[in-house]
Backbone as numpy.savetxt, mean C-alpha at the origin, in Angstrom:
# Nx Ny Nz CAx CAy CAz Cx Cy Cz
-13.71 -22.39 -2.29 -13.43 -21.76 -3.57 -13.07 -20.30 -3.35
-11.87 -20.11 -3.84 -11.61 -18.56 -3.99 -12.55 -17.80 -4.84
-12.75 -16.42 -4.07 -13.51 -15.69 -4.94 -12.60 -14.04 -5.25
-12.10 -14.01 -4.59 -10.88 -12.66 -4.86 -11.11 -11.99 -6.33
-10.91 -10.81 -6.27 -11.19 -10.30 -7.73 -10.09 -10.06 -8.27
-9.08 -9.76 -7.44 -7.84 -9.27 -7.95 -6.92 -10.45 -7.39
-5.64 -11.05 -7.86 -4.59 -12.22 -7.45 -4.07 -11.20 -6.29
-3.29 -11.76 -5.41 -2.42 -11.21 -4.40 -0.98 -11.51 -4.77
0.14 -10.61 -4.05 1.07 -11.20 -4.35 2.11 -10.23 -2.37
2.45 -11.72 -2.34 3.35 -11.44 -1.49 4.16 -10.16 -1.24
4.17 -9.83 0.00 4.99 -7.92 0.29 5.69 -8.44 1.62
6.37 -7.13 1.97 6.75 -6.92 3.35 7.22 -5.43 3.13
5.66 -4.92 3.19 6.16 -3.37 3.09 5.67 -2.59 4.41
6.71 -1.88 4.31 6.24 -1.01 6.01 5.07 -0.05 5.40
3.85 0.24 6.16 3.09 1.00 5.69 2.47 2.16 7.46
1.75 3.35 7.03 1.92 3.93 8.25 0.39 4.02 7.63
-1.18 3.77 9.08 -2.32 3.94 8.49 -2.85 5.17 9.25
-3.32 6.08 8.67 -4.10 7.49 9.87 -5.43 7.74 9.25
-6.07 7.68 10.42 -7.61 7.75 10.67 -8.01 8.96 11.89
-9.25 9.82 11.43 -9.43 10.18 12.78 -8.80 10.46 14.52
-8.43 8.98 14.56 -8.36 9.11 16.04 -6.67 8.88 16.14
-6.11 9.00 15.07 -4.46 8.75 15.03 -3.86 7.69 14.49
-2.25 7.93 14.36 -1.81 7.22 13.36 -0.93 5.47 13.99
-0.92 4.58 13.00 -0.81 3.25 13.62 0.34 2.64 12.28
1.60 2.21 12.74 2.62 1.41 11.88 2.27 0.05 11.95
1.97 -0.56 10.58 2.26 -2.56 10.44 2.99 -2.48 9.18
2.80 -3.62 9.23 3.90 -4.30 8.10 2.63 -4.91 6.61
2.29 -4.48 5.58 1.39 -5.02 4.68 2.30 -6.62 4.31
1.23 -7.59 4.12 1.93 -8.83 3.99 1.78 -9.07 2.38
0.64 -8.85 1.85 0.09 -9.23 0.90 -0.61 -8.18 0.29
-0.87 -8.07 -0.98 -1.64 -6.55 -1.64 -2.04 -6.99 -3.23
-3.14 -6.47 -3.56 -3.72 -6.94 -5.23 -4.27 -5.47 -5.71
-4.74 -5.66 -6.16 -5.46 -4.02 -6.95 -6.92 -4.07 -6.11
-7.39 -4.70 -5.15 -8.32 -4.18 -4.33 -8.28 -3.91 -2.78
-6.84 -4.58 -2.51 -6.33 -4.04 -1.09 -5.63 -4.59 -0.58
-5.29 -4.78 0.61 -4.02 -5.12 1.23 -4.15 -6.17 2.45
-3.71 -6.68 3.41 -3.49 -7.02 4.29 -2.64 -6.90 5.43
-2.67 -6.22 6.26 -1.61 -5.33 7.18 -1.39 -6.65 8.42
-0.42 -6.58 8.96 -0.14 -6.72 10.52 0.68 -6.04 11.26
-0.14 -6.22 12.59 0.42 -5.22 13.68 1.16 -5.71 15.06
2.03 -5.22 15.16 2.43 -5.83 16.85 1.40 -5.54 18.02
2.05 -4.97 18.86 1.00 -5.15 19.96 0.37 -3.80 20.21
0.82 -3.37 19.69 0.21 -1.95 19.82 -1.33 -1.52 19.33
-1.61 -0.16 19.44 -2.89 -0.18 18.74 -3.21 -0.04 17.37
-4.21 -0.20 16.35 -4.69 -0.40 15.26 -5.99 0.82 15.67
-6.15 0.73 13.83 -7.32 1.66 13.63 -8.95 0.92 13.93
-9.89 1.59 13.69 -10.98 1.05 14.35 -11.65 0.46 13.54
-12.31 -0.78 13.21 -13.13 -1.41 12.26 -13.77 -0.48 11.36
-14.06 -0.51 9.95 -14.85 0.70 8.71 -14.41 1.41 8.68
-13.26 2.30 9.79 -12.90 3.87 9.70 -11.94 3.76 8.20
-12.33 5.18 7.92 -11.86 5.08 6.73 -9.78 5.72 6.91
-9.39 5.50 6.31 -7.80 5.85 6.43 -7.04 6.37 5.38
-6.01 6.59 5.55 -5.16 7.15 4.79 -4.25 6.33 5.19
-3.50 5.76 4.19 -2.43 4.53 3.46 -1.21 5.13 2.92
-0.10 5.11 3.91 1.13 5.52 3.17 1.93 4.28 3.33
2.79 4.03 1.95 3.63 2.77 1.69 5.02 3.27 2.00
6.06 2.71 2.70 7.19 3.06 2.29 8.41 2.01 1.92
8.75 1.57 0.93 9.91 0.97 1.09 11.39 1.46 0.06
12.28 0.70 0.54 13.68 1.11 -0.19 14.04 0.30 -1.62
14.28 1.48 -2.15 14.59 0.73 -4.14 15.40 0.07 -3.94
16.46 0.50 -2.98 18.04 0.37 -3.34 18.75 1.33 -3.57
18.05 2.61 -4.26 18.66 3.72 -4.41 17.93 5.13 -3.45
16.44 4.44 -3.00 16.21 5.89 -2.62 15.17 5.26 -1.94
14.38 6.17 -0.62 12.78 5.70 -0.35 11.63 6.15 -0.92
10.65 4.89 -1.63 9.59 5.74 -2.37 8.76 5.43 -1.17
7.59 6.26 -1.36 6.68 6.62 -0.37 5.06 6.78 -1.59
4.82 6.06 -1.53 3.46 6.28 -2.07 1.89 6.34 -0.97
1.07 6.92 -1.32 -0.43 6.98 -0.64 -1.38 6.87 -1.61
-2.36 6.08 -0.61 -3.73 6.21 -1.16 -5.01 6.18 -0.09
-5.91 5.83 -0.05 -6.82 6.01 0.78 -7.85 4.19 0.74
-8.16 3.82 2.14 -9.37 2.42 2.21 -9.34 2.33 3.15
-10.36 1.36 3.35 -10.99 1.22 5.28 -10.83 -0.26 5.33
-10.96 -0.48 6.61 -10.88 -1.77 7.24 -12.24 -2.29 6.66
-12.23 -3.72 6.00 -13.21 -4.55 5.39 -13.61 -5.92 6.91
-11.86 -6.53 7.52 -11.96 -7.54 8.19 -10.98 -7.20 9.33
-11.36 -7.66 10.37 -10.26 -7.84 11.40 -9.69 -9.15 11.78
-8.31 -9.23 11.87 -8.62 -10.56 12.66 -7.40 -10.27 13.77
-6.94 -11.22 15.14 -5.87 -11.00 15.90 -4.82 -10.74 15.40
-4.08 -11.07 14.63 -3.26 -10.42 13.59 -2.77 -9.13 13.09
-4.01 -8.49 12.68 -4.16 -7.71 11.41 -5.34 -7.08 10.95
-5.82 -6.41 9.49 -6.47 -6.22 9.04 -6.42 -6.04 8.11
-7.27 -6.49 7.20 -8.00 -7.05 5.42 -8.40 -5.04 5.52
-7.82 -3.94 4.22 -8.10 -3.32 4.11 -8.37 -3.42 2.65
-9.32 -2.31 2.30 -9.92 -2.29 0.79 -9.38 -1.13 0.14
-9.05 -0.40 -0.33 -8.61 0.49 -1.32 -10.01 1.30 -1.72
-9.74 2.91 -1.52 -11.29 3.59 -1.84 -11.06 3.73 -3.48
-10.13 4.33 -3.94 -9.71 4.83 -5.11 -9.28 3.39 -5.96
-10.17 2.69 -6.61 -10.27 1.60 -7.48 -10.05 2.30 -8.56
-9.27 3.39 -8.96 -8.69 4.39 -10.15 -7.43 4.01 -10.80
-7.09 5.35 -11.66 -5.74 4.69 -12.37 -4.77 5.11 -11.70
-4.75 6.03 -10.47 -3.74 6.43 -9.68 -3.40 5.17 -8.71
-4.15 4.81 -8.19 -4.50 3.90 -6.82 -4.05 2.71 -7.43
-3.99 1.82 -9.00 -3.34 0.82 -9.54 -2.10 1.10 -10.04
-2.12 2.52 -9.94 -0.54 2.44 -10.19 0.42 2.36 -9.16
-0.07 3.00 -8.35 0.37 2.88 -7.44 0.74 1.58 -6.98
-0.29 0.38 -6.53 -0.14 -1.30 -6.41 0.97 -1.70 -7.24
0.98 -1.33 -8.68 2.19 -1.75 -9.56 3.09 -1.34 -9.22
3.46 -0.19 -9.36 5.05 0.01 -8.90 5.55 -0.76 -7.25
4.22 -0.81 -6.12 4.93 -1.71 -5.29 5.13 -2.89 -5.40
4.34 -3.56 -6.21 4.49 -4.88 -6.08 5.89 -5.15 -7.29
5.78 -3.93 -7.94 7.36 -4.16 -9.35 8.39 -4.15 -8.22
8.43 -2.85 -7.64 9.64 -3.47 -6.41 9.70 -4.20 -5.58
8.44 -4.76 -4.72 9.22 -5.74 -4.03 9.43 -7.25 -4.91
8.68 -7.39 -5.92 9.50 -8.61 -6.64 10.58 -8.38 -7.25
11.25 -7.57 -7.10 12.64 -7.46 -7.93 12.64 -6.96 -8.86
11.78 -6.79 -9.79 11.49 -6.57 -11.20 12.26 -5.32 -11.76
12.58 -4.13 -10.72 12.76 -2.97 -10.93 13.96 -2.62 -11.39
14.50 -1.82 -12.70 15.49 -1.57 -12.92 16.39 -0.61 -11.85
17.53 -0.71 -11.51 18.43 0.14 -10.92 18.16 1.73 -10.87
17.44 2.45 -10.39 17.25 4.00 -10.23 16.49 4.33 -11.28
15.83 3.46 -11.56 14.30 3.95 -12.50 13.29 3.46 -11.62
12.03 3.75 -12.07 10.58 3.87 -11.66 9.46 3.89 -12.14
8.70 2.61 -12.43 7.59 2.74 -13.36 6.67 3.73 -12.92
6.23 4.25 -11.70 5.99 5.52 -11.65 6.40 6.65 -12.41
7.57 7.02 -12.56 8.13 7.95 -12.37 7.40 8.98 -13.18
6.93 8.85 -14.15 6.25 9.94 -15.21 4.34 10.15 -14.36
4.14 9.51 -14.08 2.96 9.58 -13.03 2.66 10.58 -12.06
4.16 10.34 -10.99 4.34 11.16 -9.94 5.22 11.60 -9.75
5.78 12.39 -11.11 6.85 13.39 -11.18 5.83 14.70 -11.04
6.61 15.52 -10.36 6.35 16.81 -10.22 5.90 17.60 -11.64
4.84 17.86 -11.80 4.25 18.29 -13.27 5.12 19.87 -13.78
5.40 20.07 -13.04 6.17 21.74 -13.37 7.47 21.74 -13.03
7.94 20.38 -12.94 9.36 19.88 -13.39 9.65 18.84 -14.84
10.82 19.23 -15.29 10.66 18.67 -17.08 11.59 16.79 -16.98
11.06 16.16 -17.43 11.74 15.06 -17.19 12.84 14.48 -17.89
């Protein structure tokens, strides 16, 4: 029986993770409003619990958004790693939405359900 709190939904977003001891590129496969699932090639990964810093990047079509947030490794497996999201806030779900609006397609042409979020506050929109 599933117990998940949040649904998942399919990604293939490049994400870059930095911890302490340095920074590590995978690919997130899957992501919900409580965290993600990364994989890595052969290289090295961050260390089980360490806590991280989470930058997303992928292409609209018109431009690269780059979003961050912050969570630690929950699971490891040969693969990958099951990360959790620290900021269970309204920044940190917005964030999940606007990626998961773009990679399902959903997104209009050079708009951004972000955009009023993480527009520059002392710029006028």
């Amino acid at each position: 029986m599933e117990r998940r709190r949040s649904p998942r939904t399919r990604v293939d977003i490049e994400v870059e993770l930095r911890d302490p001891a340095g920074e590590y590129r995978g690919i997130a496969c899957d992501i919900s409003q409580t965290g993600l699932y990364v994989e890595f090639g052969e290289g090295a990964r961050p260390a089980s619990r360490e806590a991280l810093q989470i930058k997303f990047s992928i292409w609209t079509g018109s431009q690269l958004l780059t979003r961050q947030t912050r969570g630690h490794v929950v699971r490891s497996t040969d693969s990958g790693l099951a990360i959790r999201f620290s900021d269970e806030d309204m920044v940190s779900q917005a964030v999940v939405n606007e990626l998961i609006h773009y990679m399902t397609g959903n997104a209009a042409a050079g708009s951004s359900l972000g955009d009023s979020l993480f527009a520059d506050s002392t710029t006028p929109a």
